[in-house]
C-alpha positions in Angstrom: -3.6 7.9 -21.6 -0.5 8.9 -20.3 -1.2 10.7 -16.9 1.3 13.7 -15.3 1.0 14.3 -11.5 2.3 17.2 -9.9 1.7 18.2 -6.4 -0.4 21.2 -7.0 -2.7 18.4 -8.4 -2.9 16.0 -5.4 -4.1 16.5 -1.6 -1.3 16.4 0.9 -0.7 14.0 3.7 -1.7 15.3 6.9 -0.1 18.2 8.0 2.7 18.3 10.9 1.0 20.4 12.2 -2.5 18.8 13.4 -4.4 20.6 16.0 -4.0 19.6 19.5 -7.4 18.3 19.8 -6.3 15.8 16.9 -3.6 14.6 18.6 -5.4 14.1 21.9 -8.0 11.4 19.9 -5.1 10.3 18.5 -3.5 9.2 21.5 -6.2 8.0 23.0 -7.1 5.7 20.3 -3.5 3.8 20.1 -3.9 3.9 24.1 -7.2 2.0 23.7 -5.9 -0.2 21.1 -2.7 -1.4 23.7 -4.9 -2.2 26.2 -8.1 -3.8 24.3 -8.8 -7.4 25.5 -6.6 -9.5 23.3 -9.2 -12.5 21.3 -9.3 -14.6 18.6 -10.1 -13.4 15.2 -12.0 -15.8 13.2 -12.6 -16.2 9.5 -16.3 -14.1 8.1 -18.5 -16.1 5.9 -21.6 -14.9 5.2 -21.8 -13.1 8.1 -20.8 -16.5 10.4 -17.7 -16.9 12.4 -15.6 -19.7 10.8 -12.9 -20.5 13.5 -10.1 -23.3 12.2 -8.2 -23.8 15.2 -5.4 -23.2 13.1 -3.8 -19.7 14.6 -1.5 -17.6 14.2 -0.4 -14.8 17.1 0.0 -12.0 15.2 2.6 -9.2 17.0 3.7 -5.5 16.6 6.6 -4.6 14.5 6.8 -1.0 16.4 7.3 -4.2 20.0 6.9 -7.5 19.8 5.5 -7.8 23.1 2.7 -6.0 22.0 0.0 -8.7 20.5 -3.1 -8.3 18.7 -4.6 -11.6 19.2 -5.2 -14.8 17.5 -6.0 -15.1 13.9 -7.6 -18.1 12.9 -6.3 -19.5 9.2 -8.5 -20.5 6.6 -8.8 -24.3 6.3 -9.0 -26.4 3.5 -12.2 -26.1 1.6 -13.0 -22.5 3.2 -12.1 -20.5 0.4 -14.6 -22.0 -2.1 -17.3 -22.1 0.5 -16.7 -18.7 0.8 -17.0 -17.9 -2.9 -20.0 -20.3 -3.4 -22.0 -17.8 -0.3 -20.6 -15.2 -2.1 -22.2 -16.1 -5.2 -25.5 -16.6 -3.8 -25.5 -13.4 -1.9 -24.5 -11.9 -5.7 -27.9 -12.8 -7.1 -29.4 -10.5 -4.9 -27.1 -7.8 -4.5 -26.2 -7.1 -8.1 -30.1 -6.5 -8.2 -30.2 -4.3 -5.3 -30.8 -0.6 -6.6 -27.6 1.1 -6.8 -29.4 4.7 -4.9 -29.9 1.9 -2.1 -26.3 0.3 -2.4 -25.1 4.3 -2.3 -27.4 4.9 1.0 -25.8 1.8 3.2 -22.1 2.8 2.0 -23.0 6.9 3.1 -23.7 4.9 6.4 -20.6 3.0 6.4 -18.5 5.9 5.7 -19.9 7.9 8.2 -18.8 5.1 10.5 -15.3 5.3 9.2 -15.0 8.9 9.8 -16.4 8.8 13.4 -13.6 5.9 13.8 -10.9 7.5 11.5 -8.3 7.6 15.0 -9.1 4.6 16.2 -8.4 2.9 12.5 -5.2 5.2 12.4 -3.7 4.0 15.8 -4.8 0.4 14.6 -2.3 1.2 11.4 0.2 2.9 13.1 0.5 -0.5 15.8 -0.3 -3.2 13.3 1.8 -2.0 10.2 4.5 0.4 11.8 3.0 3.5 9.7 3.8 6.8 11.2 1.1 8.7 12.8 0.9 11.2 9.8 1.1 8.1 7.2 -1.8 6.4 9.3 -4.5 9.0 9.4 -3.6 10.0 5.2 -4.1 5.9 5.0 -7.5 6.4 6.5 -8.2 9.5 4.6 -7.7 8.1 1.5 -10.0 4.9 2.1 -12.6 7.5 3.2 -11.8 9.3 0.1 -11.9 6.4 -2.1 -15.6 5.1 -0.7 -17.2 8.8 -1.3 -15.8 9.3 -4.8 -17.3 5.3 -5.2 -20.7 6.8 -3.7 -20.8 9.7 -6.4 -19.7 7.5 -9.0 -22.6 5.0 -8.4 -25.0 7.8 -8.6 -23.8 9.2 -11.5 -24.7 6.1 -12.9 -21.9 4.5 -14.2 -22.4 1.7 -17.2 -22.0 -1.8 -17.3 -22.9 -4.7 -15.7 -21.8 -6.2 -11.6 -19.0 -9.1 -12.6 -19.7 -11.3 -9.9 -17.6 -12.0 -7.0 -14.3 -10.3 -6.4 -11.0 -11.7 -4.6 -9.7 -9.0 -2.7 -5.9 -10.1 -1.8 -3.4 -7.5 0.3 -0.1 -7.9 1.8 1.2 -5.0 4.1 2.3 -2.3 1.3 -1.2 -0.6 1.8 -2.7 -2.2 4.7 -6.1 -0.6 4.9 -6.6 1.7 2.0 -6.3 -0.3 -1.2 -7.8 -3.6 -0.1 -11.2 -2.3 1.5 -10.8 0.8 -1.0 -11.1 -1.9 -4.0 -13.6 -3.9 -2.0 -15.7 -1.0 -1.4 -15.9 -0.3 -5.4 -16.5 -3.8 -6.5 -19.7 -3.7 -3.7 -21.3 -0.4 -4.8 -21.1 -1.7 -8.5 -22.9 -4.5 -7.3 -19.8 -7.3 -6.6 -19.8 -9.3 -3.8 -16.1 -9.9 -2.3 -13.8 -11.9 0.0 -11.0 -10.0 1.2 -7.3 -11.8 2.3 -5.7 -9.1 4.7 -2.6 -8.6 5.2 -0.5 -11.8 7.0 1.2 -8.9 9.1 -1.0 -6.7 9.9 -4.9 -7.8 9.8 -6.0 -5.5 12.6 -7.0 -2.5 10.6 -8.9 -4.5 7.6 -10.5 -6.7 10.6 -12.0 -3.3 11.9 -13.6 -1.7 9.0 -14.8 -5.0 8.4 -16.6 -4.5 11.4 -18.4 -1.6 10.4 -18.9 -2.4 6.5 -20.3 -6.1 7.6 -23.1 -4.3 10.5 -24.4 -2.7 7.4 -24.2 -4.7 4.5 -26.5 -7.9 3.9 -24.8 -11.2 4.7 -22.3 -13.2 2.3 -21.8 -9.3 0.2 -18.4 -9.3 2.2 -16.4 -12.1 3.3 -13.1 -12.1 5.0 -10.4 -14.9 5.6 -7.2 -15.0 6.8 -4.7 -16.7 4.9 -0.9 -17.0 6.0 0.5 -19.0 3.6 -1.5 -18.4 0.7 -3.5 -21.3 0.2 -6.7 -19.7 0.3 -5.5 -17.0 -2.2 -4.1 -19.8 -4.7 -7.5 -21.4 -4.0 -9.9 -18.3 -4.6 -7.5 -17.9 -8.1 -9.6 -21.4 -9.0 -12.5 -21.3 -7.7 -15.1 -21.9 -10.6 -17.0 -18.6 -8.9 -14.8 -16.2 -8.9 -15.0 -13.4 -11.6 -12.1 -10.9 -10.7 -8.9 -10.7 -8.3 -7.6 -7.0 -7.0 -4.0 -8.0 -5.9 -2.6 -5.0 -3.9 1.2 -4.9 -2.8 4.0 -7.4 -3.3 3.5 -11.1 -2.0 4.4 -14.3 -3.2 2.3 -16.1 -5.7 1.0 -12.9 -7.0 2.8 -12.8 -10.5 1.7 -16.9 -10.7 -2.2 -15.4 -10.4 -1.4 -12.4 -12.9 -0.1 -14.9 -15.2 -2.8 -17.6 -14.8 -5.5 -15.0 -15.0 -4.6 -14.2 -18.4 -6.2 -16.3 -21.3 -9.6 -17.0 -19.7 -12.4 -15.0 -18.5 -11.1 -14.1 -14.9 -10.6 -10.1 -14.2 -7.4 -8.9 -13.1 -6.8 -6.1 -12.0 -2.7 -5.2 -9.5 -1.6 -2.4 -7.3 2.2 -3.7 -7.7 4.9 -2.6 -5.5 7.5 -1.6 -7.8 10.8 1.1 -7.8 8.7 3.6 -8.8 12.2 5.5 -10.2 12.6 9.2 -10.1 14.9 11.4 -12.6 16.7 14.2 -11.2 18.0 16.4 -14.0 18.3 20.5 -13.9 16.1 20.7 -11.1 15.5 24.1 -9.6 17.3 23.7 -6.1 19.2 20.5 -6.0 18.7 20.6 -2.6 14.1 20.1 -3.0 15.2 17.6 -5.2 17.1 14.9 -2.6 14.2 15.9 -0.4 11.6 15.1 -2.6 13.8 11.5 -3.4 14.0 10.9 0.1 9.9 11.5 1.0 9.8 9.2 -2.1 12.1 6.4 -0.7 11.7 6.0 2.7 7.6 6.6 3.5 6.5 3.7 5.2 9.7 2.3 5.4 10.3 1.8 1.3 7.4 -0.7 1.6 4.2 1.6 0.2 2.9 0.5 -3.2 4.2 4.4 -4.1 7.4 4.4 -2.7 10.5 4.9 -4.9 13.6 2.6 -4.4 16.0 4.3 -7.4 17.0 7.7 -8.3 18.4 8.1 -11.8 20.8 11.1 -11.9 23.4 12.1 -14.8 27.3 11.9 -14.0 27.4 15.5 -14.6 25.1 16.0 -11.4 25.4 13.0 -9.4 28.2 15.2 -6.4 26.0 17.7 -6.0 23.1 15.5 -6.1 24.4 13.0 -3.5 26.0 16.0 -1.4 22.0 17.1 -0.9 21.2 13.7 -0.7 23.7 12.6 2.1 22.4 15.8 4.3 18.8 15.6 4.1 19.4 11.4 4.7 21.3 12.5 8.3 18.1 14.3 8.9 16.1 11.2 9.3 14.5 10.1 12.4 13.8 6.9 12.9 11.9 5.8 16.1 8.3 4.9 17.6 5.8 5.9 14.6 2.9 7.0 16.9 5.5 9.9 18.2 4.8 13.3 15.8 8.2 14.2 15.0 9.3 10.7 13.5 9.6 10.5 10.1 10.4 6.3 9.5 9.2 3.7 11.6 10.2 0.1 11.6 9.9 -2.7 8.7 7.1 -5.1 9.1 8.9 -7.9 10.3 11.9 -9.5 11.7 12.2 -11.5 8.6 12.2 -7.9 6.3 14.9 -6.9 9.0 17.0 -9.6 8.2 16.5 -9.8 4.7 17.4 -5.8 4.8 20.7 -6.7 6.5 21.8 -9.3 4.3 21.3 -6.8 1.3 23.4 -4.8 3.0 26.1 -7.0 3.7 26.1 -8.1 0.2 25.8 -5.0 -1.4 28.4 -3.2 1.3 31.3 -2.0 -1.0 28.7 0.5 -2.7 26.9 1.5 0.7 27.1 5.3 1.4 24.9 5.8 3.8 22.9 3.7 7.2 22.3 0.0 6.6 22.5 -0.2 10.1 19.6 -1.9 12.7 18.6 1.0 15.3 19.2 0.3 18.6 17.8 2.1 21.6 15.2 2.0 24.5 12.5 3.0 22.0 13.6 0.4 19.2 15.5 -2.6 21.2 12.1 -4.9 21.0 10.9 -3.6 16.8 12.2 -4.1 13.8 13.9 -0.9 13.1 17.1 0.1 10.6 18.3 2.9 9.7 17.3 3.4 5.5 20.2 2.4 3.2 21.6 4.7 0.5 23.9 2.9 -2.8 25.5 4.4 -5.5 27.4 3.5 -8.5 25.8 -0.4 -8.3 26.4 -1.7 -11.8 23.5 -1.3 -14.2 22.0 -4.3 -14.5 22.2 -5.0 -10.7 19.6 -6.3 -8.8 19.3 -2.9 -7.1 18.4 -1.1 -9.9 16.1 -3.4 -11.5 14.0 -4.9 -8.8 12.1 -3.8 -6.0 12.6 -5.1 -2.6 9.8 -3.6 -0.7 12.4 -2.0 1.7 14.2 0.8 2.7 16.5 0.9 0.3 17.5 3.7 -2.6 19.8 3.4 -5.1 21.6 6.1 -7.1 21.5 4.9 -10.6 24.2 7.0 -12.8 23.5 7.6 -16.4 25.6 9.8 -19.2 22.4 11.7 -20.6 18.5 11.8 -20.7 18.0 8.9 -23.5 20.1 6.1 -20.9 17.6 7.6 -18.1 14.6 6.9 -20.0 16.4 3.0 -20.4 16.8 3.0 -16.7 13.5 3.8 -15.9 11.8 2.2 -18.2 14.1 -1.1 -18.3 13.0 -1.5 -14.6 10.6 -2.8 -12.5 8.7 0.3 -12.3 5.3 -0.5 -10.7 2.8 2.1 -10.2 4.4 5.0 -12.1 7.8 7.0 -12.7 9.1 10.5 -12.0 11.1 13.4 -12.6 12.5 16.4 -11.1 14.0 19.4 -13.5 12.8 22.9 -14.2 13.5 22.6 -17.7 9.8 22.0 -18.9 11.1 20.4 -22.5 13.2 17.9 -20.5 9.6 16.7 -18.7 7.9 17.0 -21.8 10.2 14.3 -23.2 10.1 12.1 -20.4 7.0 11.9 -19.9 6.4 11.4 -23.7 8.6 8.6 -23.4 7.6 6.9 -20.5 6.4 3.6 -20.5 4.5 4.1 -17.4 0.8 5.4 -17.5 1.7 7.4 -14.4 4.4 10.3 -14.4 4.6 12.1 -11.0 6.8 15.4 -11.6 8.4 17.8 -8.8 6.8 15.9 -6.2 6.9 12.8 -4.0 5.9 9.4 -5.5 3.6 9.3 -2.5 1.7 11.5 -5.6 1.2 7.8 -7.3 -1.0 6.5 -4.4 -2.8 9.7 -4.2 -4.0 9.8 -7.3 -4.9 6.7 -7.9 -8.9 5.5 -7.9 -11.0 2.3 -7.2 -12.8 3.3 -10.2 -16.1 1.8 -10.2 -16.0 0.9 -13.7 -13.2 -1.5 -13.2 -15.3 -3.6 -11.7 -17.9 -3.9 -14.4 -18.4 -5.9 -17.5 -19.2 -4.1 -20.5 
């Protein structure tokens, strides 16, 4: 069904302007998160620590000198030890009443909330997330665990699958992955959970709090930086279903593997998530809404949009606005209130940023530049890069990079629109801005997306979208 989001239909980030007493916890969360004893962080299995002695430091993108500790890598043979104590902790748990199942999670997400700073400063440290982008990313998982709680009670039909492979990279690095674990355990799942590679730290601490509730082996977690464990988990003879949330290698080769045989698959893709701006109402809202699209999270959120599509009749006065509200654009140290884009999530984005850059240069028309300051001298932060007039079949306009990068895509009229936003790598959804309600009802008729966000943000996209309990349920 196809599925039109508008922001009078979505709950807003944050607001700017959060209470004083919020920003006090705040602060005093990321200052107790800088100066927390730095340990090791070992594999969870069945409820055991499962230390390697293969680790990886893992560091701060907002300051590399900042370090979160030691994160032990899953050895050979973990992973389907891991699903086989996940399988035995199944037979149980897909028995255990769901009003019961329900009960612990109320628990667990009261636990959540009473931690909701201290998760948000984790974000903001770990994954470079501004501080209003960090406390919506705990707000959602929050909200995605109580609609999971009503759902369960409701009763929802089917059957528990078995055990679920949970596997994230850093484009939602709390939200999705324990928001899609929490679903598959209240319909009765067991999971193992890959964080992050970047940024652990925040699925590491709700871990904490689901795993002092939940019986032992119903949630597993292991740390995988180079994917073995994930490749491993994809053919383990005990695995049911694999959530895939972001943009990682190997993720495609799993999609494609998965299909043919009984193994659920379910993907929260990072794609360009294009927007069409045509006959909007201020031309001005419009680049602002393209530019909260593109540059949230750095370009990197599973929602954020990396192409504008605007006809040659409108593209001056569309990159005029676009140019102004770009120059308006702070970049800088995400915990502060008043910065709207904090770094990339590593030094090997940065560079891969530049070099798209430097490629791409003769069509640049605005930043591509790394940020240097007191602040930013020891992150990874650039200034967000703006191209227009790219040819249409470039790179640029037909594949996502998972970085701050937007490209102006120039059509002649609304049918080569709908072939550049459909003829794209369009992940989560698609969107347009006009005030011409015929010209929506079009596009959105002839979208191939199930997902149309319209006079909005993309940040609409990840929003809306629900850990439905039923997707993790045979029929």
């Amino acid at each position: 069904m196809k599925d039109a989001r508008s922001p009078e239909n979505a709950s807003g980030n944050v607001s700017e302007n959060a209470s004083d007493n919020a920003d006090k916890k705040f602060d005093g969360a990321l200052n107790s998160i800088l100066h927390t004893d730095k340990r090791d962080y070992p594999c969870y299995v069945g409820g055991l620590k499962v230390a390697s002695g293969i680790e990886h430091i893992v560091r701060s993108p907002v300051d590399g000198s900042i370090i979160f500790g030691r994160f032990q890598e899953a050895e050979d043979g973990l992973p389907d030890v891991a699903a086989g104590v996940a399988a035995n902790a199944f037979r149980i748990w897909s028995k255990t009443d769901p009003v019961k199942r329900a009960e612990l999670f109320e628990t667990i997400l009261n636990g959540i909330k009473k931690q909701k700073y201290r998760i948000a400063a984790s974000i903001t440290l770990s994954a470079g997330m501004t501080r209003n982008d960090s406390l919506y990313e705990a707000d959602r998982l929050a909200e995605v665990i109580g609609t999971g709680i009503k759902e369960i009670r409701d009763s929802v039909k089917g059957k528990p699958a078995g055990v679920w492979a949970v596997i994230s990279e850093y484009n939602s690095p709390l939200a999705a992955p324990m928001g899609y674990a929490a679903a598959a355990m209240l319909a009765g799942n067991t999971v193992i959970v890959i964080p992050p590679k970047e940024c652990p730290f925040p699925v590491y601490l709700v871990y904490e709090i689901m795993a002092a509730v939940l019986p032992d082996g119903v949630l597993n977690l292991l740390y995988d930086r180079k994917g073995k464990a994930m490749r491993a988990l994809a053919e383990s003879e005990h695995i049911a279903g694999i959530a895939a949330i972001g943009r990682g290698d190997g993720f495609e080769d799993i999609m494609f593997s998965a299909a043919g045989d009984d193994l659920m698959f379910m993907n929260e893709f990072k794609g360009m998530n294009p927007l069409f701006v045509h006959r909007p109402a201020s031309m001005q809202a419009a680049a602002e809404i393209a530019i909260a699209s593109a540059f949230g999270h750095s370009g990197q959120r599973t929602d954020s949009c990396s192409k504008v599509i605007v006809t040659a009749a409108e593209q001056r006065s569309f990159i005029d606005q676009l140019l102004s509200a770009a120059k308006k654009i702070t970049v800088g140290d995400p915990a502060e209130k008043d910065t709207f884009m904090g770094p990339v999530i590593s030094e090997e984005n940065m560079e891969r940023f530049m070099n798209i850059v430097k490629e791409h240069k003769d069509n640049l028309i605005f930043g591509g530049k790394r940020v240097m300051n007191d602040v930013t001298n020891a992150g990874n932060y650039v200034m967000p890069a703006i191209f227009a007039g790219l040819p249409d079949d470039n790179e640029l306009n037909t594949m996502d990079h998972s970085l701050p990068i937007l490209s102006v895509h120039i059509v002649n009229d609304e049918e080569e629109a709908a072939e550049a936003a459909n003829g794209c790598e369009f992940g989560h959804g698609m969107g347009i801005v006009s005030k011409d309600e015929n010209i929506v009802e079009r596009f959105v008729a002839g979208a191939c997306s199930d997902i149309v966000y319209v006079n909005g943000p993309s940040s609409i996209v990840g929003v809306a979208i629900n850990a439905d309990i039923s997707q993790f349920m045979r029929k």
